[in-house]
N, C-alpha and C positions, 0 to 999 in steps of 0.2 A: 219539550225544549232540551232538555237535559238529555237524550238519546241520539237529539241532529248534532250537540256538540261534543259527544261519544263520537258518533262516526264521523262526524270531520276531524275530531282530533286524529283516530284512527288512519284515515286516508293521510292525515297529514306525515304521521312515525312512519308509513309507509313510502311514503314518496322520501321522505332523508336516509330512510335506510338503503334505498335504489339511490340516488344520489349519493351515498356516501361508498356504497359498492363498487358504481363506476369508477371514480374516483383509487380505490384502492386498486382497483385492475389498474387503471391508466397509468399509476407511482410502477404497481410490478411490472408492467411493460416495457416503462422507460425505464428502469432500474438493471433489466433482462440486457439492455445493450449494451455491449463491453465493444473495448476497442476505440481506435482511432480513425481518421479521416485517413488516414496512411493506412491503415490494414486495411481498408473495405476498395481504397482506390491505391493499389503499390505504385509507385514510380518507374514507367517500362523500363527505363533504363537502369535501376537497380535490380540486384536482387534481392529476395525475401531475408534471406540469411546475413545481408550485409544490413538491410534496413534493422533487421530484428538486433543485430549486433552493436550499429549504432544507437541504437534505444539504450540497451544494457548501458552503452558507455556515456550517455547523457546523465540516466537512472545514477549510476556509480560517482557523477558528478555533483550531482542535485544534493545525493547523501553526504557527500563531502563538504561542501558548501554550506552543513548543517552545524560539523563539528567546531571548534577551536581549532584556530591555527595550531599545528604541529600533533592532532588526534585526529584518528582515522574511525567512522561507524564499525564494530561491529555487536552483530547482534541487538540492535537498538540503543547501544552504547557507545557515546566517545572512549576512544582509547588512546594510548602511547605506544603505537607500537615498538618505538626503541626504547621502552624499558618497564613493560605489562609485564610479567612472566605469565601470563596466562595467554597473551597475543603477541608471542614474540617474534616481529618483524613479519608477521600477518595473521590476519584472525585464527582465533584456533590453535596455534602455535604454542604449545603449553610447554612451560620448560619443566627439566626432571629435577625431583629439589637437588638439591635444595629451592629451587626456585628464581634461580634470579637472569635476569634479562637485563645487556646492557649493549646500548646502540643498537639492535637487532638482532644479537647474540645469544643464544642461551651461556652462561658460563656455569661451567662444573667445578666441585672442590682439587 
């Protein structure tokens, strides 16, 4: 008795391990498709370049939308851009020291 529920347990780890393989293929298959209903079908009457542009300029919305009124994303960060000295009047915009940024200015001594 003890051998048949040996080999049916056996067939049983067998059969979830193939059931759970399938399973792993099918998440990486769906996971593999990137894109939109817009990339795969463009709009004849647009072009790629303007589609792709207005994406960016949705995308740049979306992030804005995220911050404080009167802070702008960058780098995964709200900022001030009129008066970061590290983001001065656009990401990146480092001022030279002394440092300081005002209204979107860098100012010197």
């Amino acid at each position: 008795m003890s051998r048949e529920v040996s080999v049916m347990l056996g067939r049983l780890r067998r059969r979830w391990r193939v059931a759970l393989l399938a399973g792993v293929v099918a998440l990486a298959t769906l996971s593999c498709a990137r894109g939109s209903y817009n990339d795969l079908n463009p709009d004849p009457g647009e072009n790629l370049a303007e589609q792709n542009a207005a994406d960016r300029d949705r995308e740049r919305e979306m992030r804005r939308s995220l911050c404080p009124a009167g802070t702008t994303p960058c780098n995964g960060e709200c900022v001030d851009l009129q008066s970061d000295a590290f983001h001065c009047g656009g990401c990146g915009e480092v001022c030279a020291p002394p440092g300081i940024c005002d209204r979107g200015q860098c100012l010197a001594d």
